[in-house]
MOPAC internal coordinates of N, CA, C and O (Angstrom, degrees):
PM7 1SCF
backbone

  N    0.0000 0     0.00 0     0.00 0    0    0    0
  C    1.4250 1     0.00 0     0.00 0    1    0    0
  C    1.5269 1   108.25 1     0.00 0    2    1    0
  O    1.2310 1   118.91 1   -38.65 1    3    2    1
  N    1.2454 1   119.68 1   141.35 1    3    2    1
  C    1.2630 1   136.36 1   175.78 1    5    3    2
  C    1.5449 1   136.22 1  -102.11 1    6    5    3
  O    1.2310 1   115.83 1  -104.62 1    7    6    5
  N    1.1620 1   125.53 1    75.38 1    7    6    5
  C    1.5241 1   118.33 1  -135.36 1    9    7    6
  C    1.8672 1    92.24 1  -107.48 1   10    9    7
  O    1.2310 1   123.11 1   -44.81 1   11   10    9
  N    1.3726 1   111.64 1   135.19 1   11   10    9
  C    1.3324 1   119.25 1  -158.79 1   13   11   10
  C    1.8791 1    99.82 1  -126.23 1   14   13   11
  O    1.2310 1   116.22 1   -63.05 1   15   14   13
  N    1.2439 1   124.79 1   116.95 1   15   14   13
  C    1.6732 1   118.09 1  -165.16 1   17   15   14
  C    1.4518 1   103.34 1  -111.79 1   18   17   15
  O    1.2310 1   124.25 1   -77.50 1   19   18   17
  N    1.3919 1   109.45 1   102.50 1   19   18   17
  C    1.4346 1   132.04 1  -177.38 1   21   19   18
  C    1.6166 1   111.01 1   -92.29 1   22   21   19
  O    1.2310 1   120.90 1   -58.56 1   23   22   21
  N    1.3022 1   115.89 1   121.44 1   23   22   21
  C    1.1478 1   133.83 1   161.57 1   25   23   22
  C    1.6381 1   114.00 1   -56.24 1   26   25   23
  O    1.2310 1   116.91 1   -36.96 1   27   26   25
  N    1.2629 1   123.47 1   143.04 1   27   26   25
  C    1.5206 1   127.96 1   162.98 1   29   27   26
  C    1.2708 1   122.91 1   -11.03 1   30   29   27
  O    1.2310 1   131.10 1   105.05 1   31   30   29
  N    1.6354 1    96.18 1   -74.95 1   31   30   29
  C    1.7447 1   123.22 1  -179.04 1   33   31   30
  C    1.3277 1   104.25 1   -54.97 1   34   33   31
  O    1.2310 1   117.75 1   129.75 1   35   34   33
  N    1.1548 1   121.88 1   -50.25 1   35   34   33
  C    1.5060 1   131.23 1  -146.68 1   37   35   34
  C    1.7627 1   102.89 1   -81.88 1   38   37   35
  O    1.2310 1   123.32 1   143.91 1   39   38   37
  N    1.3972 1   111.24 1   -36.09 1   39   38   37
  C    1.4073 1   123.29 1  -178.88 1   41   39   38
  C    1.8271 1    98.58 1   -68.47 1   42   41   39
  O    1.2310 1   123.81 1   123.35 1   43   42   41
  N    1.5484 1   110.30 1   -56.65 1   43   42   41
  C    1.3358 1   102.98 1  -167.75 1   45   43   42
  C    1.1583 1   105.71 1   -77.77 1   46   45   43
  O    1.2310 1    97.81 1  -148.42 1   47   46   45
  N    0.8369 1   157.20 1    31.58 1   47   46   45
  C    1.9114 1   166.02 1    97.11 1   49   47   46
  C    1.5370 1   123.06 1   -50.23 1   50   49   47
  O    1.2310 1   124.12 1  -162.04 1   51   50   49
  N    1.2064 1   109.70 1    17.96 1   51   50   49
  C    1.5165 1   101.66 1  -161.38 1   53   51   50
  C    1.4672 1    85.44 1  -129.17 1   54   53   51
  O    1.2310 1   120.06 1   -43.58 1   55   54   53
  N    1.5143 1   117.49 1   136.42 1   55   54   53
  C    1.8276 1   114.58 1   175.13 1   57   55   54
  C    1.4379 1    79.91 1  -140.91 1   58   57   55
  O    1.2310 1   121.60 1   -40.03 1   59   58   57
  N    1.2702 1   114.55 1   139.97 1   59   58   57
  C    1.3907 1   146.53 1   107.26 1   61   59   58
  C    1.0720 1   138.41 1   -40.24 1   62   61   59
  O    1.2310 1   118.62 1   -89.52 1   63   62   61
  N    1.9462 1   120.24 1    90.48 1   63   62   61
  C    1.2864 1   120.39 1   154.48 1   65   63   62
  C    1.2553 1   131.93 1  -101.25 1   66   65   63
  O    1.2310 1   123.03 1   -28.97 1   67   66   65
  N    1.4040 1   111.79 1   151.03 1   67   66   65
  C    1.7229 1   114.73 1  -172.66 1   69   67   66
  C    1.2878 1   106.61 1   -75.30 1   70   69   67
  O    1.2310 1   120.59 1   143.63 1   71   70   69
  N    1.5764 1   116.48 1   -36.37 1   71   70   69
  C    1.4582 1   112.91 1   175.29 1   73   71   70
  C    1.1534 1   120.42 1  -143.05 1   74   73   71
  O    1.2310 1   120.20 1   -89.46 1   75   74   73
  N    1.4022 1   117.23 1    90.54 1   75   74   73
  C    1.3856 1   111.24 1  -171.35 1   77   75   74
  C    1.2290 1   154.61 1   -45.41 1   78   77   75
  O    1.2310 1   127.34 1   147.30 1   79   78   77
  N    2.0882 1   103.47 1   -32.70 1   79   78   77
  C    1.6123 1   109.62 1   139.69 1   81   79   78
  C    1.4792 1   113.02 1   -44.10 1   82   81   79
  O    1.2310 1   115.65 1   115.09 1   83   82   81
  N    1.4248 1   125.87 1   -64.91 1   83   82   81
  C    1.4290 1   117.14 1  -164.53 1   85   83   82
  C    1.8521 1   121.90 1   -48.61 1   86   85   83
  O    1.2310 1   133.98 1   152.40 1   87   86   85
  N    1.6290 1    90.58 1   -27.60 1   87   86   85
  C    1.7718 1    85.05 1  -162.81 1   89   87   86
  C    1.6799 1    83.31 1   -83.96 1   90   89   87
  O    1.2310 1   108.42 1   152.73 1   91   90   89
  N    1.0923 1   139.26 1   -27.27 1   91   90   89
  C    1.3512 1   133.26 1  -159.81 1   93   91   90
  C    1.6363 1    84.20 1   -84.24 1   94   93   91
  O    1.2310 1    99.19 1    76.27 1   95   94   93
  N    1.2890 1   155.07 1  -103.73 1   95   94   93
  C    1.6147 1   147.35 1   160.49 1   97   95   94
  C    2.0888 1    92.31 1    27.80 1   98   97   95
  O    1.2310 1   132.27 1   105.36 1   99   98   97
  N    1.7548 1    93.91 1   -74.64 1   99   98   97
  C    1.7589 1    69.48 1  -165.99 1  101   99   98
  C    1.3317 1   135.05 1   -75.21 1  102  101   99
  O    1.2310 1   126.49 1   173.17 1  103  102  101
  N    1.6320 1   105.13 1    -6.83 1  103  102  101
  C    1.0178 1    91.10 1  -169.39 1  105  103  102
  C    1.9322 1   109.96 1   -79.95 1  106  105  103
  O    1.2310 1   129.90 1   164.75 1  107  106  105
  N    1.2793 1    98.52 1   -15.25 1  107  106  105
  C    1.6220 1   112.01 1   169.93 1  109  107  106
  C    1.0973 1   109.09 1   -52.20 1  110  109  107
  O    1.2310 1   116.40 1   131.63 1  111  110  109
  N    1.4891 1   124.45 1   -48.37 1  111  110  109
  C    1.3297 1   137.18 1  -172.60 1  113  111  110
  C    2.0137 1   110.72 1   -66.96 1  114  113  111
  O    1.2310 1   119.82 1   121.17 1  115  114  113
  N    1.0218 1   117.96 1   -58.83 1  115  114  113
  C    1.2259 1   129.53 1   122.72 1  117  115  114
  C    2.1764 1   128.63 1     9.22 1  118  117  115
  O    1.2310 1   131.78 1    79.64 1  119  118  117
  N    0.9861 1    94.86 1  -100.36 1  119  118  117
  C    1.1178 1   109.63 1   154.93 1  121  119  118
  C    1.2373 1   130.16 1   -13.79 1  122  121  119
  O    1.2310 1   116.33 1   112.53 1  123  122  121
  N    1.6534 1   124.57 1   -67.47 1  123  122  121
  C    1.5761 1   154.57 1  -152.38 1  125  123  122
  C    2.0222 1    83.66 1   -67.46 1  126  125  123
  O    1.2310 1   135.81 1   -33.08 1  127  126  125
  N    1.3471 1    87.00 1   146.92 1  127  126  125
  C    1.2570 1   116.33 1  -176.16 1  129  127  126
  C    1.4942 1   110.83 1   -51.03 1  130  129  127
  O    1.2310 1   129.78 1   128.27 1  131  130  129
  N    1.3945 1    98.76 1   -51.73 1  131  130  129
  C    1.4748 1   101.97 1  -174.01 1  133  131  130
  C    1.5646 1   125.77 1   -75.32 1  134  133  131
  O    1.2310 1   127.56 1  -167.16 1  135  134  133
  N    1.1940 1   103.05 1    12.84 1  135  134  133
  C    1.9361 1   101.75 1   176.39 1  137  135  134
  C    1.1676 1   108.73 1  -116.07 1  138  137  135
  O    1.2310 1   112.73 1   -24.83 1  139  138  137
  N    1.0227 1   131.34 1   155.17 1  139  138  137
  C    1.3276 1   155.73 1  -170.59 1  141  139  138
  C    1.5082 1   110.49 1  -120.69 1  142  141  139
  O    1.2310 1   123.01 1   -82.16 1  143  142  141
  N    1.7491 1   111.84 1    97.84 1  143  142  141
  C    1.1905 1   100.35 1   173.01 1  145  143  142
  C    0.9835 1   148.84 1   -84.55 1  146  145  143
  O    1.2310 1   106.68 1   -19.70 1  147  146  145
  N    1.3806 1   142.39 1   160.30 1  147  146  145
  C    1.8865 1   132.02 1   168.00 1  149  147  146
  C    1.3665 1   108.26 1   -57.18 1  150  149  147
  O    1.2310 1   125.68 1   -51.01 1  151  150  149
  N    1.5055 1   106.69 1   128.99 1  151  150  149
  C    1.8272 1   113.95 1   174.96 1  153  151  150
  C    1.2036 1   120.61 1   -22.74 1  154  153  151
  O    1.2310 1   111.71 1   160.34 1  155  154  153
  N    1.2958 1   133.22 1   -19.66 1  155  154  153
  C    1.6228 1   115.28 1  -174.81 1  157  155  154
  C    1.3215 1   100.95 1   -91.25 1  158  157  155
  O    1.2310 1   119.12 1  -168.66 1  159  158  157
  N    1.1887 1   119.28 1    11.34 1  159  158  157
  C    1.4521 1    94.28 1  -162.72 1  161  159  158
  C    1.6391 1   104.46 1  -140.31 1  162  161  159
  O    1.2310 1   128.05 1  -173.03 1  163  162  161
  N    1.3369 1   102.11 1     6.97 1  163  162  161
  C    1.6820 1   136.55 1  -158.82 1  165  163  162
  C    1.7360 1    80.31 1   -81.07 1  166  165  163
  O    1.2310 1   107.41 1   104.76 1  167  166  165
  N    1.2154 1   141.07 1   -75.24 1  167  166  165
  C    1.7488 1   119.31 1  -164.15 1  169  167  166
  C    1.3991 1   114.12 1   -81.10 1  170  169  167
  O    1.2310 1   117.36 1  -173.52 1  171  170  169
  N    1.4831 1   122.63 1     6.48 1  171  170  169
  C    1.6245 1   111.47 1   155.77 1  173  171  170
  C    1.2081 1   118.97 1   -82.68 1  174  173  171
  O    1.2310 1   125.93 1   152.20 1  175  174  173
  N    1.8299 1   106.20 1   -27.80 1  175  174  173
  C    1.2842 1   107.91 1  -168.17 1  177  175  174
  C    1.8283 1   106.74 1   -69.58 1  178  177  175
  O    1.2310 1   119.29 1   139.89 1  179  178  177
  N    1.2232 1   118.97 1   -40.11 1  179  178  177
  C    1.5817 1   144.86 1   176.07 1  181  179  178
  C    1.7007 1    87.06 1   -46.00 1  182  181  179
  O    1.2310 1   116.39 1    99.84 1  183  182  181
  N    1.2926 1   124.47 1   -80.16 1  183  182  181
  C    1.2943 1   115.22 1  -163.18 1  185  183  182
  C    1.8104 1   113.61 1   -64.43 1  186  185  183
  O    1.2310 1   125.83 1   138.77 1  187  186  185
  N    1.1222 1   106.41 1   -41.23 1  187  186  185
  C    1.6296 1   105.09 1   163.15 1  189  187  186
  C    1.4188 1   116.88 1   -26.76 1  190  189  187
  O    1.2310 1   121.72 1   118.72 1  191  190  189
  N    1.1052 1   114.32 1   -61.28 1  191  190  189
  C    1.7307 1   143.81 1  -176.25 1  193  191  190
  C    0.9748 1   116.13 1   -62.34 1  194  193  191
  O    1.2310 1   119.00 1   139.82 1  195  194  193
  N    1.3394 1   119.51 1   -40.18 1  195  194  193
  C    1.6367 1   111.09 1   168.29 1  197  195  194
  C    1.4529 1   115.87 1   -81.71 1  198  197  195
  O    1.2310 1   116.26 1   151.91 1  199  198  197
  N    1.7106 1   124.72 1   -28.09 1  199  198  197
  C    1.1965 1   136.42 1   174.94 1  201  199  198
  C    1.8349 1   105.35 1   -62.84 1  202  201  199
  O    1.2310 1   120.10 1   180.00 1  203  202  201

């Protein structure tokens, strides 16, 4: 067993992707001017956009 001791901060900073091309693809997809996102995702998409 491998036991790993995550701090608060450090845990809620931490994402898990299954495929990292893929999540990087959507979030491009994502991103593009023309979609309109669902609220959770509405002030990354804002800073994406200006970046």
């Amino acid at each position: 067993m491998i036991r790993i001791a995550l701090d608060e901060a450090t845990l809620g900073a931490t994402r898990i992707a299954i495929s990292p091309p893929r999540d990087a693809f959507s979030a491009m997809r994502l991103a593009r001017p023309s979609r309109n996102p669902s609220w959770p995702y509405r002030p990354w998409v804002g800073r994406a956009r200006e970046v």
